[in-house]
N, C-alpha and C positions, 0 to 999 in steps of 0.2 A: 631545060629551062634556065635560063640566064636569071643574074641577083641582081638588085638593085641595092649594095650596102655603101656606108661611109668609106670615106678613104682612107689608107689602115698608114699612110704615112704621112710624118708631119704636120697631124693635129692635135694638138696638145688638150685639146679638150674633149677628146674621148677618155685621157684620164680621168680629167673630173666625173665625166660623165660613169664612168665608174665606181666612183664612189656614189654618184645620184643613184647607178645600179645596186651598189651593195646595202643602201640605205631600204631602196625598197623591197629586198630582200628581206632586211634586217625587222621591216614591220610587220609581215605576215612570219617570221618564224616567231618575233617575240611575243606575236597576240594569242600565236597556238600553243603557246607553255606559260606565259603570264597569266591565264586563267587560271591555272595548275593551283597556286596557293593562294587563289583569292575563293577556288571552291569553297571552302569552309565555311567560308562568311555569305555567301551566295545561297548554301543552304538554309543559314539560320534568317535570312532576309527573304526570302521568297520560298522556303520551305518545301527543297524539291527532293524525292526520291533519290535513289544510288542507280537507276536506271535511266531518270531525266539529266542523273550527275554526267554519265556517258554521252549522253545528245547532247548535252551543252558541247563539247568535244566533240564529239562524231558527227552530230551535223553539219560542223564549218568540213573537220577533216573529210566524211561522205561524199558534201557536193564540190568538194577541192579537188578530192582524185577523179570522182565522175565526169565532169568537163574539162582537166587539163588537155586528155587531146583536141579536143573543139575549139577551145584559146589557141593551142599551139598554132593549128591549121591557120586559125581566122587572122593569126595573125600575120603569119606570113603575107595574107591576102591583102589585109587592109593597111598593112602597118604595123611595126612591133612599138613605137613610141607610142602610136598613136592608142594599141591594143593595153598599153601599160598606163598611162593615163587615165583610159576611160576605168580601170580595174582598180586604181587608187582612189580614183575620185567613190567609187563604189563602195570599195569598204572601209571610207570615212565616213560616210552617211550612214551603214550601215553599223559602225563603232557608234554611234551619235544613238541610233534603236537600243543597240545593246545596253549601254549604259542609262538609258532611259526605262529599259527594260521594267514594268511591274507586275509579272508573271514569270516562271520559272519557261513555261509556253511560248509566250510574247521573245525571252532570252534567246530559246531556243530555236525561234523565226530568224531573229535578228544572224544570229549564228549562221544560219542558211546563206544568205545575203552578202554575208561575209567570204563566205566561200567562192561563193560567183566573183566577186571582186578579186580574191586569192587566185583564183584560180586562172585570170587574166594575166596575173602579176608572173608570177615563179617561171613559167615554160619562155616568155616574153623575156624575162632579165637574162635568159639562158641563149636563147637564139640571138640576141641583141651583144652579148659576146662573144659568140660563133661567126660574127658577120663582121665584127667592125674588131677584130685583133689577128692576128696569125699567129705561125711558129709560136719562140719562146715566149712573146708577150700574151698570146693568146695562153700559156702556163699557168704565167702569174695572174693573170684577170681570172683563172681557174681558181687557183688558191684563193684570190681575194674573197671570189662568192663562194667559197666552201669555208672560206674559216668563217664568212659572217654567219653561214648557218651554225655552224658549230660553238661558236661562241654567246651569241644571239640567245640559243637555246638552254642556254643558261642564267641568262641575264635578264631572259624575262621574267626568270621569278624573283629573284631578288627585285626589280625594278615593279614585278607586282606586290609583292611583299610589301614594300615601303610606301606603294600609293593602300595600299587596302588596312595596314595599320595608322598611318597618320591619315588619312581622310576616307576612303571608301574601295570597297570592288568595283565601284559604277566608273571609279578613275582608270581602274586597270582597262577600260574600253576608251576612254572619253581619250587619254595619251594619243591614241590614234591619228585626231584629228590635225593637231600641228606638226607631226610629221608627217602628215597627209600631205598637209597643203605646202610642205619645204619641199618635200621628193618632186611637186606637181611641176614648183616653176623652177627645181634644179634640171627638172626634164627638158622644159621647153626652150631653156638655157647651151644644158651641156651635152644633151643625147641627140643622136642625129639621126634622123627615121632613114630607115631601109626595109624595105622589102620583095617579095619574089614579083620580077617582070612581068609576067605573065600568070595573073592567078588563074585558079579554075573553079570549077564550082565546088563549094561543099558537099559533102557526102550528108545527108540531113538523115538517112537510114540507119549508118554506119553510127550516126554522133548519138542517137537514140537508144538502140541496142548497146552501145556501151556503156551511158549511163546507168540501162534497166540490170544490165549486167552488175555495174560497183556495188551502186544503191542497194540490189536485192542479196548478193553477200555480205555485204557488210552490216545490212537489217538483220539478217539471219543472227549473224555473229552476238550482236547485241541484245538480239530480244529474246536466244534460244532458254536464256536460263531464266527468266518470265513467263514465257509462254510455254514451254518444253520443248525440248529437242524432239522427242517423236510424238509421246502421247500429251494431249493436251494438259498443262498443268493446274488448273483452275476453270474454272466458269468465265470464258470469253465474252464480255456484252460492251456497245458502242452503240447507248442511248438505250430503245429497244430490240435493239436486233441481238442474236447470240447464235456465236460460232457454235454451227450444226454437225459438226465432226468430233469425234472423239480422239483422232490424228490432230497433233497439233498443226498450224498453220506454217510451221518451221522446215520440213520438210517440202514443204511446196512453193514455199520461195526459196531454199534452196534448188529444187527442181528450174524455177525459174531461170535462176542465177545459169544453171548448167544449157540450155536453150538458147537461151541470151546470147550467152559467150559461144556456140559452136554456130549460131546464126550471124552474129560479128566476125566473124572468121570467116565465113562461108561467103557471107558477101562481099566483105571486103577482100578477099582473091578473086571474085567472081567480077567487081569491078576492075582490078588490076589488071588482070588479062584480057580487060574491053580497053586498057588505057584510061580508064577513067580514075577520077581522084580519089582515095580515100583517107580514112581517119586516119590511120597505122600506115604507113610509108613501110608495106609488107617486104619492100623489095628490100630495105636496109637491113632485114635480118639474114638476109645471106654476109653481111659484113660480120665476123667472127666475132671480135669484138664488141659490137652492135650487141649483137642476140644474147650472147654470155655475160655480155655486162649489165643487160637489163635484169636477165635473170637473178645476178648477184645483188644487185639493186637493192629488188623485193627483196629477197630473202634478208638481207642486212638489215632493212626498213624496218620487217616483223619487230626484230629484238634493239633496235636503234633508239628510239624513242620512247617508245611504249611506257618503259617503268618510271618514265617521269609521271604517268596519271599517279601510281600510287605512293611516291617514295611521300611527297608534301600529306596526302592523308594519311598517311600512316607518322610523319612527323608533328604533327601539328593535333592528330587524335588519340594517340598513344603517348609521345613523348611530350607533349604540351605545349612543344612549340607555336607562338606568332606564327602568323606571315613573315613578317621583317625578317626571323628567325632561322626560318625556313631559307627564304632567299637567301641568306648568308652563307647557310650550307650548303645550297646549291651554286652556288657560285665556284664553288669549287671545279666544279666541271668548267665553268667557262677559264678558268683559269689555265687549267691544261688543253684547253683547244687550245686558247691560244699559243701556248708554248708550244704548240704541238704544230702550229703555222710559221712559226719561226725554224724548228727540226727540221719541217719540210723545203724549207727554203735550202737552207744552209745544205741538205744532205739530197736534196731534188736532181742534181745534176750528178749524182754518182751513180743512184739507183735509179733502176726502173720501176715506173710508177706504180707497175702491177702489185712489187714488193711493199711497197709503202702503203697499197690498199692492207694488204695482208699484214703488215707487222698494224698498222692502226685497228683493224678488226680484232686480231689478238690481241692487245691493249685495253681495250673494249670489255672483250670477254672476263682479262682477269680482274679487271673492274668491278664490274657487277660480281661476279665470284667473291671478290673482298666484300663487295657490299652485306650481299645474301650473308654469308658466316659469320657479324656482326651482329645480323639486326635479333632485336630481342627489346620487351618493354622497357629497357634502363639502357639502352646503348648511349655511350659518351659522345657528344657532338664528332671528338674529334678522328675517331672510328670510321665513323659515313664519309668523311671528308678526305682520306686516304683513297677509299675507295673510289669514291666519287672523281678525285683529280685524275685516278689514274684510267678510268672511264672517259673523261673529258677530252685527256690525252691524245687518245685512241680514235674517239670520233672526228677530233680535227685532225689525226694524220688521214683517214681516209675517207670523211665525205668530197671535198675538191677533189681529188686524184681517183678516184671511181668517176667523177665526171667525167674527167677529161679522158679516161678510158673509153668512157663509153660511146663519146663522141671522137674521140679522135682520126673517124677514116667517113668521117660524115660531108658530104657535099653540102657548102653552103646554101645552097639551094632549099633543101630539104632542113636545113636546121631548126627552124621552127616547129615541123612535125617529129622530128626526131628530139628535140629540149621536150614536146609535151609527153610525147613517148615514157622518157626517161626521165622526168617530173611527173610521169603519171604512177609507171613502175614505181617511183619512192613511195610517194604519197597512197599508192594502194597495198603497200606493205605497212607505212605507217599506221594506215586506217585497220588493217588487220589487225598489224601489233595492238594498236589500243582497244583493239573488241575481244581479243582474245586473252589479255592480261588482265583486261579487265573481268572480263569471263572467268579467269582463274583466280584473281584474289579474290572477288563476290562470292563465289561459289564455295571454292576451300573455305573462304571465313565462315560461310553460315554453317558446314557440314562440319570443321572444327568445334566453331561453339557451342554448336548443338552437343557432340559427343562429350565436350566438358562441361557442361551445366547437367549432363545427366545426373550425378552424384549431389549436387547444390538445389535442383531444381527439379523432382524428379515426376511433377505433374508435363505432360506430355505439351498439351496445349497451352500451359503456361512458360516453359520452357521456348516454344516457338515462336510465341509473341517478344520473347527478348532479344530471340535473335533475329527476326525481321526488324525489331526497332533498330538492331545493331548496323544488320547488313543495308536495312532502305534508307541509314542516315546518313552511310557512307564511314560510322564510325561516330560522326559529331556527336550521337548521343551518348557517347562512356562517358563523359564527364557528370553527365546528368542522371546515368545509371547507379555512378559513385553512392548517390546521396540514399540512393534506395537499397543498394544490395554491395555491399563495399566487392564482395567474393565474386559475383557477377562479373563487377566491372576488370576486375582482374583477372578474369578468363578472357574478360573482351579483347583486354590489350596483347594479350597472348596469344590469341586466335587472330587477331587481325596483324602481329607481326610473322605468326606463322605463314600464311596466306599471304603478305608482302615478301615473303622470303622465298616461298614457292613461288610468285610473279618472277623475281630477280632471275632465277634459277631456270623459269622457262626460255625466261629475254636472253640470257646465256646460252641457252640452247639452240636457239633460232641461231643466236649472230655465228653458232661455232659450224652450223649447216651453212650460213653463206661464208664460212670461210672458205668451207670446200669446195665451192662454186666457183672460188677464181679459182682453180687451180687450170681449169681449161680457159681463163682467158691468156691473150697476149702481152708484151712488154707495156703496154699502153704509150709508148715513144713515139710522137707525129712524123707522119710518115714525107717529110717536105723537103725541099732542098733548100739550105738558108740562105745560101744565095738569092735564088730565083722568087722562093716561098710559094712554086708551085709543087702540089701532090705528087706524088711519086706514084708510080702502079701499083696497088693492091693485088697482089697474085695468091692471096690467100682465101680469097672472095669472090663471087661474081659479080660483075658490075651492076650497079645500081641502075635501076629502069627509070 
């Protein structure tokens, strides 16, 4: 299948248009961590559980990884400007819900909405630099859109921080809208639509089953410690009906989950060798590369992000930090990406990139490591903030340079399904990471607090009521437990730093399991001749179908 992309010489405004791309980048990573420390105030304004805390999160991240390959595909088909457009305009109307939001419910719609629009966005700024750069330009337009995630991802809390204490949480959504509408007509400006010659039809089976697939693991993840992992944990009811098992419902959407995914697979080979289209561009995982690098992806993804759900609740509910406060010490991260986008530049051209995923992933790790051996209800601002740079460091050396790994022996042709691919793989490990850290701090906090109120509180059923106020508030309520039980509340703080410390310490664990996943990737070095800047034979793979 022949491309239809820009002309990769002698247009000076595919620069620009670069930055229009990193812009749009820059507004769905900073919408999915700028909620981070406007949580708190979210809770005490719309009065939502530590379970709806997770959906406010999970449902953008849910329906983000669940359609990234569907956008990837559609976009090839229709247009990648045109696919990024319509997903900007999306989730500014959809920022416009959220912030109008007057249900924790109603947020959590809005939140959905958002994803569908994100999820237009991310595979589309990815393919749209696969098609309109080459060789070493195509490097640098790599770095540019990994350091914006990396950076970004820190800067949306401090930038939510300081809209949620000088005027509102409903700003940290409402911001959206005027860099909505700058990215819309830098588009129509400086980005130049390209897409594949010759589309084909959609796989509408394939696009299904993979949703039923994300949605129903990542439901699981989140609602297991709710409803119980095997046996049901309470009296299930939805109006008058009431779950008629004594098996909780957890189990069978995970059953789901496992179905799903071998019927996605089944079919989508089952189409590929009719020549038919599907979701997953099956044939690119014979590219070494390709397959290794998705896989290092997830696993990086799980421990990448995640503990940004808890470091802000645990800063702002223990240590008494603001917002503002908060983003300030986060910001420490965006700090060292950045340096850490400047490292890769300076030192890009000596090493190969596979190295620079690996020393940023280790960076990473001893990061959160500093973090974790800190944290304690009296930690010194400037303790988290060591840790944190040197965390931040680590992910700007290797979110861009894991791209471009991953992509690197990819036909433009296919770039749009291979960007949702590999935008899906993040984002379905990020989705993870956040269900299951989060699963880890919720859970360790209540079974911590519980075993330390036994001695303070030693009626059983009263005892339980203080720590579901603890655990369903997300925390918000120690300040208010203060006034009642001063000894309570200083178990609170110490069970929910234990429980942020165990989160830290699992996010470490994931990111040290994808460390050892590159070890079987390749040099990530495009494989081109600079001359020509045509591909060279791949002899390490079979050809792409």
């Amino acid at each position: 299948m022949s491309e239809q992309h820009p002309s990769v010489t002698g247009d000076r405004r595919r620069w620009l248009g670069l930055v229009v791309i990193s812009l749009a980048v820059a507004l769905i990573i900073v919408d999915s961590t700028i909620v981070n420390v406007a949580i708190p105030s979210i809770i005490d304004d719309l009065d939502i559980s530590s379970t709806q805390v997770q959906w406010v999160q999970e449902s953008y991240t849910l329906v983000f990884a669940a359609l990234l390959l569907v956008f990837g595909t559609l976009a090839d088909q229709w247009g990648r400007r045109r696919m990024l457009i319509i997903g900007i305009s999306i989730f500014a109307l959809a920022s416009i819900m959220a912030a109008l939001a007057p249900t924790g419910e109603f947020l959590i719609f809005s939140r959905v909405i958002q994803g569908i629009g994100g999820a237009m966005i991310l595979p589309t700024t990815l393919s749209l630099i696969n098609a309109t750069f080459r060789g070493r330009e195509r490097g640098i337009a790599f770095a540019v859109w990994g350091s914006t995630i990396g950076g970004m991802a820190a800067v949306g809390p401090l930038l939510g921080g300081w809209l949620t204490t000088e005027y509102s949480w409903r700003w940290a959504f409402g911001i959206n809208v005027p860099l909505g509408i700058l990215i819309v007509v830098g588009a129509l400006f400086a980005v130049t639509e390209s897409k594949a010659a010759h589309p084909s039809r959609v796989d509408v089976v394939g696009a299904v089953l993979s949703v039923i697939t994300s949605a129903s693991l990542v439901f699981g993840l989140i609602e297991g410690r709710t409803y119980g992992w095997w046996l049901t944990a309470d009296d299930l009811t939805i109006g008058d009906w009431t779950w008629p098992l004594t098996i909780s419902p957890i189990p069978i959407v995970f059953a789901v989950t496992l179905v799903a995914g071998a019927a996605f697979i089944w079919w989508g080979l089952r189409r590929q060798r009719r020549g038919q289209s599907t979701m997953i561009a099956f044939s690119l995982f014979r590219l070494t590369s390709f397959r290794n690098g998705n896989i290092a992806a997830l696993i990086v993804s799980l421990g990448e992000f995640g503990i940004i759900l808890s470091l802000p609740l645990w800063m702002q509910n223990v240590l008494g930090y603001d917002a503002l406060q908060t983003g300030y010490v986060l910001l420490a991260l965006a700090i060292g990406s950045f340096g850490a986008s400047g490292a890769a530049g300076a030192f890009g051209h000596r090493f190969a990139p596979v190295w620079i995923v690996r020393a940023g992933i280790l960076f990473e790790i001893i990061g959160l490591v500093l973090v974790a051996l800190v944290i304690s209800s009296d930690t010194p601002w400037w303790q988290i903030v060591i840790g944190l740079f040197v965390y931040g460091f680590g992910v700007g050396l290797a979110t861009a340079q894991l791209t471009g790994v991953v992509l690197v022996d990819v036909p433009v042709e296919q770039s749009g399904q291979a960007s949702g691919t590999q935008s899906t793989a993040r984002q379905f490990g990020s989705a993870l990471g956040i269900a299951v850290l989060g699963t880890v701090l919720f859970t360790s906090l209540g079974s911590t607090l519980d075993t330390t109120l036994e001695s303070t509180i030693p009626d059983a059923a009263a005892r339980e009521q203080v720590v579901d106020l603890v655990v369903d508030s997300s925390g918000s309520a120690i300040p208010a437990l203060e006034e009642k039980s001063p000894e309570a509340a200083d178990a609170a703080r110490d069970a929910f730093s234990d429980a942020t410390r165990y989160a830290a310490f699992t996010a470490a664990g994931f990111l040290a399991l994808g460390l050892l996943t590159t070890i079987s990737l390749g040099s990530g070095r495009p494989r081109e001749d600079e001359e020509t800047g045509t591909p060279e034979p791949d002899t390490t793979a079979a050809p792409a179908v």
